[in-house]
C-alpha positions in Angstrom: 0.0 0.0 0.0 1.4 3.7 -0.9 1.9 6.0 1.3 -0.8 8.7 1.5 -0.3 11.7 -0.2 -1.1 15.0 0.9 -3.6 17.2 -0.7 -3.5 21.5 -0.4 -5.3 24.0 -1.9 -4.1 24.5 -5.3 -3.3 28.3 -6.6 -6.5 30.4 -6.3 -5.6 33.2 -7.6 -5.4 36.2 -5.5 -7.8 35.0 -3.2 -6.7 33.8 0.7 -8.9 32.8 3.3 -11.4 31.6 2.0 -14.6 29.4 3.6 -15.3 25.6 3.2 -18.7 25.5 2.1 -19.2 22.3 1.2 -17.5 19.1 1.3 -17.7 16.8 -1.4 -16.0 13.1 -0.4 -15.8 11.8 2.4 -12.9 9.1 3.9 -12.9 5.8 2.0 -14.5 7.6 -1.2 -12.7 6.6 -4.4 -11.8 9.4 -6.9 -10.8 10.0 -10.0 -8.4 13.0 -11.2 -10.2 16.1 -11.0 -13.2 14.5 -9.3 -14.3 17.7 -7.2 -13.1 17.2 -3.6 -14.3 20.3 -1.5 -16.3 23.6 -2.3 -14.8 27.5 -1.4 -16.3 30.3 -1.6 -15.0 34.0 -1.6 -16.8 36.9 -1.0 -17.2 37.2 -5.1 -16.7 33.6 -6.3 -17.3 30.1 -5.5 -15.1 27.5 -6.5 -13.6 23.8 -6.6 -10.9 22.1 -5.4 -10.1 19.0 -7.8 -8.2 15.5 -7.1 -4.8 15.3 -8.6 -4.7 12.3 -9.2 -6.9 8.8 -8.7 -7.0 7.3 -5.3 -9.4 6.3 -2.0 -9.5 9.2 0.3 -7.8 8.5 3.5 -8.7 11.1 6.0 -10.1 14.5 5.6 -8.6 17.7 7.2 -10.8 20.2 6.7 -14.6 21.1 8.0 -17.4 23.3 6.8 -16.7 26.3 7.7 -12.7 26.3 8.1 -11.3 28.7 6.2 -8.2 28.2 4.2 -5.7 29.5 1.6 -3.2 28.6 -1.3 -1.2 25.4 0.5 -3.2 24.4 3.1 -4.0 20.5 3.8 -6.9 19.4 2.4 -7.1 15.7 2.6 -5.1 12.4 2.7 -5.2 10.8 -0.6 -4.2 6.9 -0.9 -2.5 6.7 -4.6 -4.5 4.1 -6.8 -2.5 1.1 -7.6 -0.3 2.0 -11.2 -1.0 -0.8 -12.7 -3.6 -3.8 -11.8 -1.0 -6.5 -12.6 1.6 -5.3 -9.7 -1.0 -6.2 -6.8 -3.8 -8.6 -8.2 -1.2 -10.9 -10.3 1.2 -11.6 -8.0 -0.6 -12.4 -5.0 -2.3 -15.2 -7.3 0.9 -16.3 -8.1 2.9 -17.0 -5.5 -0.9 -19.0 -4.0 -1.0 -20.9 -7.1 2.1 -23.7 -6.1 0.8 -23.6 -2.6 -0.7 -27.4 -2.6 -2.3 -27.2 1.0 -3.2 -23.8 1.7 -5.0 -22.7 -1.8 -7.9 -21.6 -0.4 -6.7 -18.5 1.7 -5.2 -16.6 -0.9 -8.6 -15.8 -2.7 -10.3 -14.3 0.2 -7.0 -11.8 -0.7 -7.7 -11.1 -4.3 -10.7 -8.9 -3.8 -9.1 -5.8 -2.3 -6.8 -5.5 -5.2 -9.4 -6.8 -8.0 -11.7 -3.5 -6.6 -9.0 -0.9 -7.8 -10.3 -1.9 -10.8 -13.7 -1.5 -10.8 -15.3 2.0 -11.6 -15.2 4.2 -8.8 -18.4 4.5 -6.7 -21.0 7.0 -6.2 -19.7 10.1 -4.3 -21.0 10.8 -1.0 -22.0 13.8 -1.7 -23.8 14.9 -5.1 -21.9 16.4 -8.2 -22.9 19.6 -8.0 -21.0 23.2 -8.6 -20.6 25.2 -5.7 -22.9 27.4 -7.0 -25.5 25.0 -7.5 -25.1 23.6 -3.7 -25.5 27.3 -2.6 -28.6 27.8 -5.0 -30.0 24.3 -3.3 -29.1 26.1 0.0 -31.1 29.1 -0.4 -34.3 27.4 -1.5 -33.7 24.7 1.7 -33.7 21.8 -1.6 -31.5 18.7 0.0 -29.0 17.8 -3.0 -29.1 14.1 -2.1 -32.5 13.5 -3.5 -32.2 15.7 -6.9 -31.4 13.8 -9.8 -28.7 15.0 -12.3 -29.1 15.7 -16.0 -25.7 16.8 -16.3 -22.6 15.2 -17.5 -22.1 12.4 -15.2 -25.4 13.3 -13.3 -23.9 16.5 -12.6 -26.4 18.4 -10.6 -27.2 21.4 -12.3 -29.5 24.6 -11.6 -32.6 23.4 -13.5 -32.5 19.9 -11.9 -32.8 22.0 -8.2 -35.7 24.0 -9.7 -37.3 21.2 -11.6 -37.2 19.4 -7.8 -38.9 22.1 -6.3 -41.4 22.4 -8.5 -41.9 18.5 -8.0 -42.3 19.6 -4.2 -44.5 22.3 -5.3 -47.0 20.0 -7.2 -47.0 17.2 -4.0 -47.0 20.2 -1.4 -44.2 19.7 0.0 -42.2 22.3 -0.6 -42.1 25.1 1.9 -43.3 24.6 6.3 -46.9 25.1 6.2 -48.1 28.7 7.8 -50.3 27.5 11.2 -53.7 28.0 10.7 -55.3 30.3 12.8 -59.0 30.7 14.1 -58.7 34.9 13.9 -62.2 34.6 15.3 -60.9 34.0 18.4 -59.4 37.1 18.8 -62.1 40.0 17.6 -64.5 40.7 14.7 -63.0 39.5 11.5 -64.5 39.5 7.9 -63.9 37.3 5.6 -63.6 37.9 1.8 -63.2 35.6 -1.5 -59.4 36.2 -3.3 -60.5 38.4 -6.7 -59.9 36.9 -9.9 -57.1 38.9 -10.9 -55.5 38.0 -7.4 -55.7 34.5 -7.9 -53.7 34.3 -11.3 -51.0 37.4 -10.5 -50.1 35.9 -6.8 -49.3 32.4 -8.3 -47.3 33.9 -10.5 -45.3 36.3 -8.8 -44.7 33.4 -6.1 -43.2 31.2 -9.1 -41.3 34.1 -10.3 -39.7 34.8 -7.1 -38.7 30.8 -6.4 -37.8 30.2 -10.1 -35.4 33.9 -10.5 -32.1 34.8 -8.7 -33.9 38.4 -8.4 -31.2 41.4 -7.1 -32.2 45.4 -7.1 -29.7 48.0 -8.1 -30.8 51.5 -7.1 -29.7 54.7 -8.6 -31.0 58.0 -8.8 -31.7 60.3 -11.9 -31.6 64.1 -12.6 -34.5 65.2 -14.0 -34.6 68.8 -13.9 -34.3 69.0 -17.5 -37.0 66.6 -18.2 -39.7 67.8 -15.9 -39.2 71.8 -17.2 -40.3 70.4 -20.5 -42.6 68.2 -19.8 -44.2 71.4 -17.8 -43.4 73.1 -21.5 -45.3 70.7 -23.7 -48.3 70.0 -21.1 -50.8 72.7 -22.3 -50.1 71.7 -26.0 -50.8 67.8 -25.3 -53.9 68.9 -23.5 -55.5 70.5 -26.8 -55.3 67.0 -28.2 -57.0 65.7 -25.1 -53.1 64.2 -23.8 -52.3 64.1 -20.1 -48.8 64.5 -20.5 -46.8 62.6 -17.5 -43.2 61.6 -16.6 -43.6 58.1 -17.1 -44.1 58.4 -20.9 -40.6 60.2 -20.9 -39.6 57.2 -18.5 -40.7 54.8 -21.0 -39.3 56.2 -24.1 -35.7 56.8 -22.7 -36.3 53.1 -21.2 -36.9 51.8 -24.5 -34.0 53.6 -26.1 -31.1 52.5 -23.5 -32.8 48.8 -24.1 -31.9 48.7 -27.1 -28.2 49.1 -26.5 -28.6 46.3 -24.0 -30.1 43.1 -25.3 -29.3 41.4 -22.2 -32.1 43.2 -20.6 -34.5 42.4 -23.6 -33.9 38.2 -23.3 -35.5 35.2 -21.5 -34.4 32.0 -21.0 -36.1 29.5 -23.7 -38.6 27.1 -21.9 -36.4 24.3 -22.3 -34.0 26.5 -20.1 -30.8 25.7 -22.5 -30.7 28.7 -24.8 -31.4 32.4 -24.2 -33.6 34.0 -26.8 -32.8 37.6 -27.6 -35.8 39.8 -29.0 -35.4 42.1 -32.0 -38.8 44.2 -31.0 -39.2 46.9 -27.7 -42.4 46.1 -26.2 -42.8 47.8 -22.9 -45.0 47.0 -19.9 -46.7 49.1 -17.8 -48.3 47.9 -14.6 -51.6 49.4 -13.6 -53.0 49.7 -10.3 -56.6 48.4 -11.0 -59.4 47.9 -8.3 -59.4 44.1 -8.9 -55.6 43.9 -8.0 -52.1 44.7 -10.4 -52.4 43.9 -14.4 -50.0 45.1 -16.8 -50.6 46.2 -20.5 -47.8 46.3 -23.1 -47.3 49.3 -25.2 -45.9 47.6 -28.2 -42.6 49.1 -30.4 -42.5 51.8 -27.8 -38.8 52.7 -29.3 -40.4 53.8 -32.7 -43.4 55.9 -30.6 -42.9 59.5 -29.7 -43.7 60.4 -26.6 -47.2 62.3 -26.7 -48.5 58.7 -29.0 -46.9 56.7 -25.6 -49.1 58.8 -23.8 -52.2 58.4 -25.1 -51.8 55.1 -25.6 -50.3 54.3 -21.8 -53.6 56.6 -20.8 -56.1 54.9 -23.0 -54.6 51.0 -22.0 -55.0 52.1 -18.2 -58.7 53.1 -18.6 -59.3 49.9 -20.6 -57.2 47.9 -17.4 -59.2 49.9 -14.8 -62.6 49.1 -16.5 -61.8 45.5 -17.1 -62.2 45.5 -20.5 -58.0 44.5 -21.6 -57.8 41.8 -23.9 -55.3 38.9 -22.5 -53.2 39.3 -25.6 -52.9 43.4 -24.8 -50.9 41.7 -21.5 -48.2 39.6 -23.4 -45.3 40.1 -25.0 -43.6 42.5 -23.2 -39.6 42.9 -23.3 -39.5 44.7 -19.6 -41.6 46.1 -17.0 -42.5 49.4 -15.5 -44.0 49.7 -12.2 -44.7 53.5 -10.7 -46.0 54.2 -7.6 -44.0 57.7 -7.5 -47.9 59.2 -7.4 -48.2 57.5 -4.1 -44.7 57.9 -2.3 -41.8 55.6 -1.2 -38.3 56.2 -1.8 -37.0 52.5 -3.0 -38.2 49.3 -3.1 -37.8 45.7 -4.9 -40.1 45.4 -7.7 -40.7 41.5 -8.8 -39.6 40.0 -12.2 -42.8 39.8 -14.2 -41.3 36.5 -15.4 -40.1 35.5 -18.0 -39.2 38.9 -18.4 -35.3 39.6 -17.4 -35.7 43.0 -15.5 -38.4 45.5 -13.9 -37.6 48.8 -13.2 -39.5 50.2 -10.1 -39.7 54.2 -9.6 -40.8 55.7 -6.6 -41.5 59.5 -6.3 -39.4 62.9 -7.3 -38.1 65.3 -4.7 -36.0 68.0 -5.2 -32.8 67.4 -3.6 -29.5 69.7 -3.0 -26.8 68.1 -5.3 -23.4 69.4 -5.7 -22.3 71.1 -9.1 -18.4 71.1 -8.5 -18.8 75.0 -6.9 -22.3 74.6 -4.8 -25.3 72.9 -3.6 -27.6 73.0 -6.1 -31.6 71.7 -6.2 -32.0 69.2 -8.5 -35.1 66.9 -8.9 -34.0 63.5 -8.9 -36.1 60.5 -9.4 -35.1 57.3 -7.5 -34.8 54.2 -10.1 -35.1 50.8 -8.3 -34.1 47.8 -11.1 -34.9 44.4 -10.1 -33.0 42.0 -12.9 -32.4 38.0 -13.3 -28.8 37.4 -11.9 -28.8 34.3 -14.3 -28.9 36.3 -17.4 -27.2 40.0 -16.1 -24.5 40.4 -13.5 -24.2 43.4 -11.4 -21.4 45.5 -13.5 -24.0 45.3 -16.3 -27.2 46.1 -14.1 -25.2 49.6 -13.0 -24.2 49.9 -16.6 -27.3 49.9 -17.6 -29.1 52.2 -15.1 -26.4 54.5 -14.6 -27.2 54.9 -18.5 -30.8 55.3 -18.1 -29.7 58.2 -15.7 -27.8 59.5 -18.2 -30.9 60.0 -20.7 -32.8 61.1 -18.6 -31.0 63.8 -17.4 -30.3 64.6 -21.5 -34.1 64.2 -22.6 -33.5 65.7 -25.6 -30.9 63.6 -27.0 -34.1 60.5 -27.3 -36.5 63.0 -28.7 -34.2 64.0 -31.6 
């Protein structure tokens, strides 16, 4: 039998100290080179520590939750055998002149005749870090999600494909106590509305099915609110309430299409990513039967007085209950304003399988310094809630810090 060899953390990088968040073998587990051994995670990546070589782990030097660097001892590893003649052949060998005591030796042969056999199941399943963390966040136990990756790799769709299995049997989250409110005072008690019942389903799938994260950023619109106040009385004579969400909108449509990212979804079989070539926008409307959103369609190629009369007469329609189910589909990305109520942020959710909402609470003039003084400015907080699958957060501030931009230069869209 070889000696054990040690096992350290390879070269990471520039990262040091860094937490063991998973391990992936366990003693007498049987790898193969680059079979994943543990799981560390930094404070902006998650990585694996692979096997050198073939060999039966030996004893394991590290917990969950140690936290270790470039060189530090991982594990014991136990060398396979080279080759299967130097162990299984011999031993036969020498047994076979043996004329009284033949029948010990097989008893012997096994050990060595294992090294040969394909290695066993890990103990723990073949998953990224990234994908055990995922699993962590949604409480889904790795052990019992089948893989559809290479080597039944566990990947992010085979955790989401299990909860929604859990979903379906009702197993999926602790059950909220039920409680007799009676007990405690006058209640009333009152059916869930129609357009309750389909929107909350939804929004609870979008919320378990996408990574959501919200950048916030504020925008300048001094600019943009002295001509809207310019150009109200003339969209009045055509019977146009002029307001700053159609500005919103167009500049939104306009810095969309410099970043397709932000205009894709994830194909249903969750493989591919399908860019769209058309700007539909939505606009969620706060309707007495609950929140539905119509889509102003090509709203890149609309000026804005036709986005507002359009946004205006979709609302109504909304408000009435008289949208059509197709005038709610198609839409590339969301608005949602509730600037005419109050708020300074919030997180808006996906309105799947859209890849971003922007959210925008109300405008306040603020003192903002010009590089001499403190000047008021009107600024309009922008709260973007976007899929972390499809955009990372360099691109997310990208693309608001952008939308600020326009916004604060109006009249570089309307030309």
């Amino acid at each position: 039998m070889a000696a054990p060899v040690e096992v350290t953390v390879p070269d990471i990088g520039d990262f040091s100290d860094v937490e063991v968040i998973e391990l992936l073998v366990k003693a007498g587990d049987v790898v193969a080179p680059e079979d994943p051994l543990i799981g560390l995670e930094s404070d902006k990546a998650t990585m694996e520590v692979p096997a050198p070589a073939a060999g039966t782990v030996r004893e394991l030097k590290v917990a969950v939750g140690d936290r270790v660097s470039e060189g530090a001892l991982i594990l014991l590893l136990e060398p396979a055998a080279e080759s299967p003649s130097s162990e299984s052949v011999p031993p036969s060998s020498e047994s076979a002149p043996s004329s009284s005591e033949p029948k010990p030796s097989p008893p012997e042969s096994p050990p060595p005749s294992t090294e040969s056999k394909p290695p066993p199941a890990p103990s723990a399943p073949h998953a990224s870090p990234g994908v055990h963390r995922f699993a962590r966040e949604l409480g889904a136990d790795l052990s019992g999600v089948a893989g559809s990756g290479p080597h039944q790799r566990v990947l992010e769709e085979d955790v989401k494909e299990h909860i929604r299995g859990r979903l379906a049997g009702g197993g999926a989250l602790p059950g909220v106590p039920a409680v007799d409110f009676a007990r405690f005072g006058e209640v009333e008690v009152k059916k869930i509305g129609r357009i309750k019942k389909i929107s909350g389903p939804r929004l609870h799938a979008s919320w378990l099915n996408i990574p959501h994260v919200t950048h916030h950023d504020d925008a300048d619109i001094t600019e943009l609110e002295q001509l809207r106040q310019s150009l109200k009385d003339k969209a009045a004579e055509k019977n146009i309430r002029l307001t700053n969400l159609a500005f919103i909108t167009k500049a939104l449509a306009y810095v969309l299409a410099a970043h397709p990212d932000f205009n894709a979804s994830f194909a249903a079989d969750g493989q591919s990513i399908v860019y769209k070539k058309y700007i539909h926008i939505g606009i969620a409307v706060d309707t007495a039967a609950g929140l539905m959103v119509p889509v102003l369609r090509d709203a890149d190629k609309k000026t804005v007085l036709q986005l507002a009369a359009e946004m205006a007469e979709l609302s109504a329609r909304a408000r009435d209950g008289k949208i059509k189910a197709e005038e709610m589909q198609g839409g590339s990305i969301t608005i949602t304003s509730i600037g005419g109520i109050g708020g300074t942020a919030f997180t808006p959710i996906i309105n799947a399988p859209e890849a971003a909402i922007l959210g925008i609470t109300r405008a306040r003039m603020r003192p903002q310094w010009n590089g001499e003084t403190f000047a008021p400015r009107l600024m309009l907080p922008l709260d973007l809630s976007y899929d972390h699958r499809l955009i990372d957060g360099a691109e997310a501030a990208r693309f608001t810090a952008e939308l600020c931009r326009v916004l604060g230069n109006i009249q570089e869209v309307l030309l």
